[in-house]
N, C-alpha and C positions, 0 to 999 in steps of 0.2 A: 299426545303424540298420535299422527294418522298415519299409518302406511299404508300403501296403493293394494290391493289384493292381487294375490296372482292368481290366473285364471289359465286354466293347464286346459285340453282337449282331451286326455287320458291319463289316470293315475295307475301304474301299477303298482298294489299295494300285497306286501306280505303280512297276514296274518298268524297269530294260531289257532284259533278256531270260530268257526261261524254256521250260523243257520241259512236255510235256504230263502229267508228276507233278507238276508244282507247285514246284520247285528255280528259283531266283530268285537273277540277278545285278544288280545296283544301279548306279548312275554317281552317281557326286558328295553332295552331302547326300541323296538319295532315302533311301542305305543306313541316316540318322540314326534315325529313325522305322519305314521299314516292316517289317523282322523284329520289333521289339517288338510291331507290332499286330496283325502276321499273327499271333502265339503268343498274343496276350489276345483274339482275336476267335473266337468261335462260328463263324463266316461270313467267311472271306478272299476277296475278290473282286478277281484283282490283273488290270492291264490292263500287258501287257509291248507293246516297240514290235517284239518281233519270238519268234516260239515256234519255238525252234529242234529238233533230230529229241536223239533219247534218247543221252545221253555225246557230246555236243557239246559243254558246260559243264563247263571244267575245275570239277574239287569243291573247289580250295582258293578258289574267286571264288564259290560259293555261299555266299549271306549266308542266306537262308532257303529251308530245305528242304521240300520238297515235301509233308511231313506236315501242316504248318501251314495248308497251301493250298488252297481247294475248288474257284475255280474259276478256269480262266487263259483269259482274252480278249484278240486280237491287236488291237492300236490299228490300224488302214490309216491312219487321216487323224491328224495332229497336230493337238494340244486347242487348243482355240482361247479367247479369253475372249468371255463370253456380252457382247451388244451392250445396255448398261445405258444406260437413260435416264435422268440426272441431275435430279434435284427442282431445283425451283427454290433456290439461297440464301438463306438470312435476310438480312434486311436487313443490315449491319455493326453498329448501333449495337443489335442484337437478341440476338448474342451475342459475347461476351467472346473476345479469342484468347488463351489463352494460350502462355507462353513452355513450351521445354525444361523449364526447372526447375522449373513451377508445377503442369506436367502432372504428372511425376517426384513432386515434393512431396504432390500428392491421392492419389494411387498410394498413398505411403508410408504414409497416412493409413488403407487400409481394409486395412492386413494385420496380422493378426491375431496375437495373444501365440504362438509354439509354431511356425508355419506352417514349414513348407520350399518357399520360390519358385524358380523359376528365371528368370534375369532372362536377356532374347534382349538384341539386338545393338542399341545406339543409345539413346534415353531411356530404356526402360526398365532399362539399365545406370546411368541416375542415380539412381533409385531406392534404391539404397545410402545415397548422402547424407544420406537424411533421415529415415531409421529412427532412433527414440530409441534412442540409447546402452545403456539400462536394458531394453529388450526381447529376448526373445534368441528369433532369427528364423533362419532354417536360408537360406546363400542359394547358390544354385549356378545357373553361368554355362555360356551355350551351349557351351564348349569342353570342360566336366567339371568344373570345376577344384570342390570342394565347400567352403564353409567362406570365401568373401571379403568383404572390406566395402568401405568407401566408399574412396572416391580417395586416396590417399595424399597427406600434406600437402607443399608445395612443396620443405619443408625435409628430407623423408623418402625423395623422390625419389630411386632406383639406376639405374643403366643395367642392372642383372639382372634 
């Protein structure tokens, strides 16, 4: 399998901690994303919540190296989310709600003969179900796993 690389102009990248070479240690899903983008970005911009002094970071906890890196910014204040003011509502009978499965089912609708999706965590895992059978659509899930379909039928069901 080849896929096309992407090729970003700027990554902003959260860390949790790094040296002033740009060597980057990660906590929890941070580490999902941010070495891939520091290495497809022109411009790594990472903000770590603390810059520690040079061979402080053990090198087996280094997820991305310091080459990848152009500039490292110490967070002091923890991000905050910005203070959004919410539009007014549509009225109810203005639009439609729909369900899990109706979302899921429009979804299935604009993907294309050939694609390779990744489907994240919650409805967009139902998405599976409602691919035609006769299409052959690449699908891979937020854990790795490449190659899965739709739910397995009641009667098909393993405890493995």
């Amino acid at each position: 399998m080849l896929e096309a690389p992407l090729h970003a102009d700027f990554a902003l990248i959260k860390a949790f901690k790094g040296d002033r070479w740009g060597n980057l240690v990660y906590r929890k899903t941070a580490r999902n994303f941010g070495p891939i983008m520091a290495s497809a970005a022109k411009t790594a911009i990472v903000q770590v919540s603390k810059v520690v002094p040079l061979g402080e970071l053990d090198p087996e906890n280094i997820a991305t190296p310091g080459i990848f890196v152009q500039r490292v910014i110490e967070g002091r204040k923890p991000l905050t989310k910005p203070n959004w003011h919410p539009r007014t509502p549509p009225e109810e009978n203005e639009m439609k709600k729909l369900t899990r499965d109706e979302m899921a089912k429009r979804v299935a609708q604009d993907i294309p003969e050939g694609a390779y999706v990744n489907l994240g965590i919650g409805v967009p895992m139902l998405v599976a179900n409602h691919l035609a059978a006769d299409n052959e659509i690449f699908l891979h899930s937020e854990n790795g796993l490449l190659g899965m379909g739709p739910a397995p039928e009641k009667a098909k069901k393993t405890t493995n």
